[in-house]
C-alpha positions as a printed NumPy array, in Angstrom:
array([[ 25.365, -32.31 ,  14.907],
       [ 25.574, -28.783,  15.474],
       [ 28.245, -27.793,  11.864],
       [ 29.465, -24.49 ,  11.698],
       [ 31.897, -22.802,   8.766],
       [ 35.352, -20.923,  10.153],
       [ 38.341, -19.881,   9.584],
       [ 41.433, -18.84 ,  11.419],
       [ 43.571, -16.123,  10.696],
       [ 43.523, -15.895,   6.697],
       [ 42.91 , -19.391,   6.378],
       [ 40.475, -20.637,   3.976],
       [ 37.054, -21.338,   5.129],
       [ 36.749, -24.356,   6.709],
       [ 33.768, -27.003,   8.042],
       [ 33.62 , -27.357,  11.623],
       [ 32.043, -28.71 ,  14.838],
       [ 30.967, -27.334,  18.312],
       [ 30.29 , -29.59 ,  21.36 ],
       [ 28.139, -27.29 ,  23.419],
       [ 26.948, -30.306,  25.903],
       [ 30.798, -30.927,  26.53 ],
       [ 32.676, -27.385,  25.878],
       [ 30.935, -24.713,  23.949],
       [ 34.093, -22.66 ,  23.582],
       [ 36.125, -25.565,  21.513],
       [ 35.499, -25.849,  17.003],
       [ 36.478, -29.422,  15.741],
       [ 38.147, -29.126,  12.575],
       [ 36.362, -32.411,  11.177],
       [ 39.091, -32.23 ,   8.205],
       [ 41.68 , -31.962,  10.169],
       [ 40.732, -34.75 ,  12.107],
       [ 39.816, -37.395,   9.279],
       [ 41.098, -36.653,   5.865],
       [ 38.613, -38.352,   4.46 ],
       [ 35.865, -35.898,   5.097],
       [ 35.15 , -33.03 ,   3.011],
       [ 36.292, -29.558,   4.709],
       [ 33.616, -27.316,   3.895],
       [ 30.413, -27.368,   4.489],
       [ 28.491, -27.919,   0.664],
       [ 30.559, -31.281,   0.196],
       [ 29.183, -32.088,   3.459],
       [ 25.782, -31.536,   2.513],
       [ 26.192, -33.289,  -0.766],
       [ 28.181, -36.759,   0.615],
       [ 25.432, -37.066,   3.65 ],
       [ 22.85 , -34.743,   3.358],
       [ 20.525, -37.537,   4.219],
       [ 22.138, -38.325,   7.53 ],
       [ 23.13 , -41.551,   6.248],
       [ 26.337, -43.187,   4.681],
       [ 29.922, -43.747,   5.173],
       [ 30.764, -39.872,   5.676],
       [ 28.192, -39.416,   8.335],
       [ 29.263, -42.46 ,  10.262],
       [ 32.583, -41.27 ,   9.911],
       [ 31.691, -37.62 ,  11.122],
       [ 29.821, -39.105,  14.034],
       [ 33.33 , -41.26 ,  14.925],
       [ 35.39 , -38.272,  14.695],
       [ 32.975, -36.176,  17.115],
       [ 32.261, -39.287,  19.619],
       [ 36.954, -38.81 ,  19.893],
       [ 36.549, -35.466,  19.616],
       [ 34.371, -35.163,  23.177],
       [ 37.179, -37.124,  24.909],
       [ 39.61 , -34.802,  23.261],
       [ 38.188, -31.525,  24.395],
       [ 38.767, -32.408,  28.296],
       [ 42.482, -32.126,  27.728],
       [ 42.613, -30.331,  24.497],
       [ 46.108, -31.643,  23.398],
       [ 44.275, -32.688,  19.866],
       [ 45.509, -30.365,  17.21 ],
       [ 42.228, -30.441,  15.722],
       [ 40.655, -28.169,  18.342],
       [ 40.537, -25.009,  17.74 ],
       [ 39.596, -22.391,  21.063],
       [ 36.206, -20.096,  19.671],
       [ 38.131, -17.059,  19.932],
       [ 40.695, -18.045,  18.106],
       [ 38.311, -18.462,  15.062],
       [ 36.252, -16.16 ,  12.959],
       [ 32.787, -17.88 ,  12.146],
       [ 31.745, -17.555,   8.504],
       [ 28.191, -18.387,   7.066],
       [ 27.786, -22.012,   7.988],
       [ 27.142, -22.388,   3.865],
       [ 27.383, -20.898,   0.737],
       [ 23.835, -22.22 ,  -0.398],
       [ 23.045, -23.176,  -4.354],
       [ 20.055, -21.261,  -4.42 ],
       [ 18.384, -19.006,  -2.326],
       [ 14.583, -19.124,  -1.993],
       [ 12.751, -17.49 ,   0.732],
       [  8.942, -18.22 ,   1.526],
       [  6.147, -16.559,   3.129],
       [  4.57 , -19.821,   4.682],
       [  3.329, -18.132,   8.438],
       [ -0.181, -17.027,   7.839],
       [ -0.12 , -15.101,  10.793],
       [  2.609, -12.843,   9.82 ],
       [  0.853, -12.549,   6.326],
       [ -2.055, -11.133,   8.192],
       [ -0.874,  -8.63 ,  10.524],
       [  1.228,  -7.367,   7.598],
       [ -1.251,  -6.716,   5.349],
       [ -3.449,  -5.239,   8.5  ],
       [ -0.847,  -2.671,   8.639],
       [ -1.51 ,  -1.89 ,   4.539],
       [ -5.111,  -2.121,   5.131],
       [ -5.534,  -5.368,   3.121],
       [ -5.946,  -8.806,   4.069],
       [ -4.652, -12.622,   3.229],
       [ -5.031, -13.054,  -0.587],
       [ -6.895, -16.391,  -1.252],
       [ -3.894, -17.05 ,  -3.643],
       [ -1.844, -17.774,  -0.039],
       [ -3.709, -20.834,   0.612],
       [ -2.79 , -21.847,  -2.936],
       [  0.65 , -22.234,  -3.301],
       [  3.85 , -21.652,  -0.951],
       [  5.046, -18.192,  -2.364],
       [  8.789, -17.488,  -2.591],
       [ 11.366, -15.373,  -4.455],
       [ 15.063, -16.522,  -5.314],
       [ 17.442, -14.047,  -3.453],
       [ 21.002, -13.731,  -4.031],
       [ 22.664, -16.385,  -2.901],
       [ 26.467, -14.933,  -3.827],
       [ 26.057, -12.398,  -1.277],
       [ 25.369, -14.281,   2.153],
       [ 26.029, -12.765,   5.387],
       [ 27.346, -14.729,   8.331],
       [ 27.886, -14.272,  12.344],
       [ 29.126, -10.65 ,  13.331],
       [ 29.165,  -9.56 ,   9.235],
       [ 28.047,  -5.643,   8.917],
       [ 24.997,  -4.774,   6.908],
       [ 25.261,  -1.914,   5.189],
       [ 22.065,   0.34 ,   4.653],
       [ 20.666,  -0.31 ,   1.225],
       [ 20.629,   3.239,  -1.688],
       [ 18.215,   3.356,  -4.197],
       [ 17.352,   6.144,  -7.152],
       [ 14.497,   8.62 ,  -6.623],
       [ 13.049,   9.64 ,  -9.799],
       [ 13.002,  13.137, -11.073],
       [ 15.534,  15.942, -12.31 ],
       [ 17.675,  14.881, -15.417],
       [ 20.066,  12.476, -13.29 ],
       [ 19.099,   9.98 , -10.671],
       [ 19.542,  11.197,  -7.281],
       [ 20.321,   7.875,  -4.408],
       [ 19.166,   8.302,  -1.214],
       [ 19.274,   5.671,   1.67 ],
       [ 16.45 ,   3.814,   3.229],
       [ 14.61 ,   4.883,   5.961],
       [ 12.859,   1.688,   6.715],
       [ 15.721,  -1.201,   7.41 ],
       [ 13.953,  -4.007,   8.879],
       [ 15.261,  -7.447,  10.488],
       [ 13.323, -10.535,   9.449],
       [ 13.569, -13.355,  12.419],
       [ 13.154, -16.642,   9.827],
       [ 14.478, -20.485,   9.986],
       [ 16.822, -21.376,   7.496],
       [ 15.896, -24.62 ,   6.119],
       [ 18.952, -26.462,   4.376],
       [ 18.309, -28.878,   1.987],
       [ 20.378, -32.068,   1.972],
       [ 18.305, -34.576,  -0.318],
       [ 16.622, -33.36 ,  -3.666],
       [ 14.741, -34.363,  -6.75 ],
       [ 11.997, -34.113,  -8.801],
       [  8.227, -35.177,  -7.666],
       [  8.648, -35.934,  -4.384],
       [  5.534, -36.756,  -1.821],
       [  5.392, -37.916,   1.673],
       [  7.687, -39.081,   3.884],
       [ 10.865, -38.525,   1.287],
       [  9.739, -34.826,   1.564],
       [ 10.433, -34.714,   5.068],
       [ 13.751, -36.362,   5.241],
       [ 14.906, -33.744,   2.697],
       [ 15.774, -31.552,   5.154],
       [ 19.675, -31.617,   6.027],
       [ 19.152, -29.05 ,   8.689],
       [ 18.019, -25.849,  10.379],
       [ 19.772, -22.372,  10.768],
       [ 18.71 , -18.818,  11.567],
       [ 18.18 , -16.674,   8.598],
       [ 17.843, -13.365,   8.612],
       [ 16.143, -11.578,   5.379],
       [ 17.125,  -7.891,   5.835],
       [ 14.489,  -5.831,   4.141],
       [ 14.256,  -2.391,   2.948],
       [ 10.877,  -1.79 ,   2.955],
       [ 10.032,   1.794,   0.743],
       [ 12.396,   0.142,  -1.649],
       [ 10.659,  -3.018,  -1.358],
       [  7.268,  -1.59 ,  -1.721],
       [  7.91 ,   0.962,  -4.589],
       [  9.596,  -1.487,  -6.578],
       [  6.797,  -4.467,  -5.895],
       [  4.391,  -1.492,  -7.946],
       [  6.85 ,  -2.584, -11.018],
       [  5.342,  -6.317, -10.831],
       [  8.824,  -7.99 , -10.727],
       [  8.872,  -8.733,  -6.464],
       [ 10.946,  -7.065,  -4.259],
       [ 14.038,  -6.618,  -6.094],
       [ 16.978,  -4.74 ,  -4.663],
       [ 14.518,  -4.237,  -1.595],
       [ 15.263,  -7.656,  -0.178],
       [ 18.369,  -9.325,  -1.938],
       [ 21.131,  -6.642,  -0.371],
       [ 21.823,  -8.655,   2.769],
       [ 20.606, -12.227,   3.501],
       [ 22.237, -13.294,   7.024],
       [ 22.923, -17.003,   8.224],
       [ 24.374, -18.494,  11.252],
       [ 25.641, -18.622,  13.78 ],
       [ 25.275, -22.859,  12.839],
       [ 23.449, -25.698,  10.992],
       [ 21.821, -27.738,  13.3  ],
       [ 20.722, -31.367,  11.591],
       [ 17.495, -32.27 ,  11.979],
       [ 18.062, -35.377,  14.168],
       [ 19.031, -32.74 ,  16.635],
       [ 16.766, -30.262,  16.288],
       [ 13.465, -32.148,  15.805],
       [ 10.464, -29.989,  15.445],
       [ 10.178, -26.581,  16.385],
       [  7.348, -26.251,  19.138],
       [  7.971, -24.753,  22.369],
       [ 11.522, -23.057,  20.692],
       [ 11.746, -19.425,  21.847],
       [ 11.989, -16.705,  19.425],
       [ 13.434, -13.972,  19.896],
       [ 14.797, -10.372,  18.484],
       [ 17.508,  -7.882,  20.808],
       [ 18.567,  -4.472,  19.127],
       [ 21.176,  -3.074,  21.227],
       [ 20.267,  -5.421,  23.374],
       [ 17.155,  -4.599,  24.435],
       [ 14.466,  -6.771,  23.627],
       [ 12.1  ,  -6.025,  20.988],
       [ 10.572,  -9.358,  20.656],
       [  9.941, -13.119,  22.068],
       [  7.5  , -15.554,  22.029],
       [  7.458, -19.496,  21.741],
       [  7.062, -21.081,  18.321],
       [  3.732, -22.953,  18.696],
       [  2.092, -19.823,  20.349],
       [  3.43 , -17.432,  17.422],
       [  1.897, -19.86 ,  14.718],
       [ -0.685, -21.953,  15.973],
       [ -2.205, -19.656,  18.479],
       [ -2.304, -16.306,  17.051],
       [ -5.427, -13.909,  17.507],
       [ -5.155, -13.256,  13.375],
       [ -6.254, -17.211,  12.965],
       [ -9.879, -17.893,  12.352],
       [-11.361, -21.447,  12.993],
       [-10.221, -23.618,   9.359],
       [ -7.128, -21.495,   8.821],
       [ -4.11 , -22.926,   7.415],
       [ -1.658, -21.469,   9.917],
       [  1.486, -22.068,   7.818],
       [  2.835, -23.749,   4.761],
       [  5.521, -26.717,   6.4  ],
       [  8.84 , -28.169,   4.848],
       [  7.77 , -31.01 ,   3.421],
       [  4.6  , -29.289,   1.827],
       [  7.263, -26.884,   0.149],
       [  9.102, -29.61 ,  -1.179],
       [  6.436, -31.353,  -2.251],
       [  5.464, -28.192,  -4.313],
       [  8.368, -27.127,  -5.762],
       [  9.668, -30.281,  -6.65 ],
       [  6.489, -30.544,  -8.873],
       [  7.943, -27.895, -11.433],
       [ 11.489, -28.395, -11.481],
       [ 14.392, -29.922,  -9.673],
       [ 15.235, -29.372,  -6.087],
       [ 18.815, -29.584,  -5.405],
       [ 21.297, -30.486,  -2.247],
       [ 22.525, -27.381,  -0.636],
       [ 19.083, -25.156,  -1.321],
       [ 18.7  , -23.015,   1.587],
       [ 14.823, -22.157,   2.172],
       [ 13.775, -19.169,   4.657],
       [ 10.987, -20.318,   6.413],
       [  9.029, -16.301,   5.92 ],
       [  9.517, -14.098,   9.134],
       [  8.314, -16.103,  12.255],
       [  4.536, -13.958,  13.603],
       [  6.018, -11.207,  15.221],
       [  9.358, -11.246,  14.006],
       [  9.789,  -7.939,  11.888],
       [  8.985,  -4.058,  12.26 ],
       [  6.461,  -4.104,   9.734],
       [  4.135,  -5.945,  11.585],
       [  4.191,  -3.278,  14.435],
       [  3.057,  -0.431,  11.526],
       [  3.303,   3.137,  13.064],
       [  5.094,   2.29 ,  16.238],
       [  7.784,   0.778,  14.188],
       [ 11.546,   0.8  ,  15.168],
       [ 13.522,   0.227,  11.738],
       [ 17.399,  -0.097,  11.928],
       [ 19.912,   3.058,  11.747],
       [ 23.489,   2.575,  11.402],
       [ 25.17 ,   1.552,  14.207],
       [ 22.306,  -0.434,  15.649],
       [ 23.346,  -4.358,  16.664],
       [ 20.352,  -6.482,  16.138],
       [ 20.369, -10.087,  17.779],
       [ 17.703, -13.301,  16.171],
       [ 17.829, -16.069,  18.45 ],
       [ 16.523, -19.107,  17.948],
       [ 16.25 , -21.479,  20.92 ],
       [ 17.908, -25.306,  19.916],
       [ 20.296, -22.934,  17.432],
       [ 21.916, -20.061,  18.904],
       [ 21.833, -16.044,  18.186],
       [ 22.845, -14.675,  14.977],
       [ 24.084, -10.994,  15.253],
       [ 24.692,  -8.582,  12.876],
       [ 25.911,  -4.661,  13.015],
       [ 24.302,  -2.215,  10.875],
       [ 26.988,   0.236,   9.027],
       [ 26.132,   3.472,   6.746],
       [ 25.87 ,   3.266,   3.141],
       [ 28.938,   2.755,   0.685],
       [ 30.122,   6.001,   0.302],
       [ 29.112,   6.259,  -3.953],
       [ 31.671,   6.915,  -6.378],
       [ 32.829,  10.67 ,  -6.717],
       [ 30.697,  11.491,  -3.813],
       [ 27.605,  11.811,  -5.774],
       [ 24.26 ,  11.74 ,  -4.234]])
């Protein structure tokens, strides 16, 4: 299934449904076409997120009329894609995002003139962003302010270095506590595009505080433009990855040749920390819980950082594109600063 969240005019947000193998332009409202399925997209998660059960059967009923439906379009459940506003496909529980692509590790801290910490191999690093504050399909980002020190009041100035972060968005639909193997896998609901807006001299002079990256990183945390479950999607491997600002390309490459086949791999390297190893971690210290959304850790490639002195970091007005073959494109507009109170700087 391929779920998205909308809304139409000043309607509530709802759960929804695109057929893009019979008529990408048309959103199923799956409520509106079986009461008895929840109508957003967390209830979802938590009645089927192991792709099993009575609401999932029924979900997969409703789509299998919905196909026939779209040819004439006389079901009042259709909605036309213009006519709707997509949201972010979920408002997640938590909010952890990774660093699990070794590659991207390594040509970062290239850039800093460091390498891979032996503590990577260790343990699947994350932080817990802000999960109150999600960004969805066409939402602006604003550029991030932050205090400079000195003088006897704290002067704000904005950030110089707004980067995009191209990342998979895993959604957790099963959780629990100790969980190995196979059950690790098939706690995966399903896969979306994140993207983990960074602003990197905040980022960087707050990680010298020893507290992570703080107001660098949890400002805007974009998902969409759709959940894709993972009996759709399957396993990312020849998936192309790709970045647009202003629509001109700033970077693509396939997902098996980003992570398995990068020049910053040496013979015996762990090239990335998977799913199901994350689970398995995690779930070894506390509870993992249905409607989690995990960001995979920018995809090799996938960020400004990486490229160090020839970097291109975001201005206002600047339209940056992630797309994510077997998902979609996620776009976001970059907008100045909230103007601060009083017109203080």
């Amino acid at each position: 299934m391929r779920l998205v969240t909308f809304s139409r005019g000043r309607s509530e947000p709802r759960l929804g449904a695109v057929l893009p193998e019979i008529d990408p332009t048309v959103v199923v409202d799956l409520n509106a076409a079986d009461r008895r399925l929840p109508s957003d997209m967390l209830s979802f998660v938590d009645a089927c997120g192991g792709l099993r059960g009575k609401t999932w059967t029924q979900a997969r009923l409703v789509l299998e009329r919905a196909r026939k439906a779209a040819r004439t379009r006389r079901a009042r459940y259709l909605h036309s894609a213009r006519a709707v506003r997509l949201r972010p496909p979920i408002r997640p529980r938590l909010l952890r995002d990774f660093i699990a692509f070794r590659a991207h590790v390594a040509r970062t801290r290239e850039v800093m003139g460091s390498r891979v910490p032996a503590e990577w191999d260790a343990f699947p690093a994350y932080y817990n962003g802000t999960h109150l504050d999600v960004l969805g399909p066409d939402n602006a980002v604003r550029v991030p302010r932050f205090p400079v020190a000195g003088g006897t009041e704290p002067r704000f100035v904005e950030t110089t270095k707004l980067d995009y972060e191209a990342e998979i968005g895993y959604v957790v639909g099963r959780g629990g506590r100790d969980v190995e193997g196979a059950p690790a896998a098939r706690c995966l609901f399903g896969v979306t595009i994140f993207n983990d807006f960074s602003a990197r001299d905040i980022q960087f002079t707050v990680a010298r505080v020893g507290m992570g990256p703080g107001p660098g990183k949890d400002f805007a945390n974009a998902l969409g433009p759709c959940i894709v479950t993972r009996d759709e999607f399957g396993t990312p491997d020849e998936n192309v990855i790709q970045v647009h600002v202003n629509g001109k390309e700033r970077f693509r490459g396939k997902y098996r040749e980003l992570v398995y086949r990068s020049p910053h791999l040496a013979p015996g390297d762990r090239p990335l920390w998977s799913f199901p190893e994350m689970i398995e971690c995690i779930s070894r210290s506390q509870e993992v819980r249905p409607g989690e959304v995990w960001g995979s850790g920018t995809i090799p490639g996938g960020c400004e950082l990486e490229r160090g002195d020839a970097a291109q970091y975001l201005v206002p007005g600047d339209v940056v594109e992630v797309g994510i073959q077997g998902i979609g494109t996620l776009r976001n507009r970059i907008a100045p600063s909230r103007p601060p109170p009083g017109g203080k700087r």
